[in-house]
C-alpha angles and dihedrals in degrees: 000000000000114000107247137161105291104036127107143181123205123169091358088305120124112220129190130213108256099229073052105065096079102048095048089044102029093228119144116256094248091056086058098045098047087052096057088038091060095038101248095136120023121230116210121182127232121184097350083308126129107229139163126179135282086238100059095055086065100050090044086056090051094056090042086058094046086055095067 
């Protein structure tokens, strides 16, 4: 993944902005709000910033494409 505004790493962990998530996955905003409603992805916070990880986006993505 190219480094771009919005992207951090922290302990060898690559996080992503939050207000973020849907323009680098294409998933609608909702998707992405009812995800971090239910717990399914955790959402931690750097420097006043809204992240969660770059693993979690994937996982959030997988489940996305088993819902199909």
């Amino acid at each position: 993944m190219k480094r771009t505004p919005g992207t951090f790493i922290s302990n060898g962990r690559e996080y992503v902005a939050l207000s973020n998530v849907t323009h680098l996955t294409g998933l609608p905003a909702h998707t992405v709000t009812d995800a971090v409603s239910t717990g399914y992805v955790t959402v931690r916070q750097f420097s006043g910033c809204k992240v969660i990880s770059l693993a979690d986006v994937f996982r959030l993505l997988d489940y996305k494409e088993g819902a199909k």
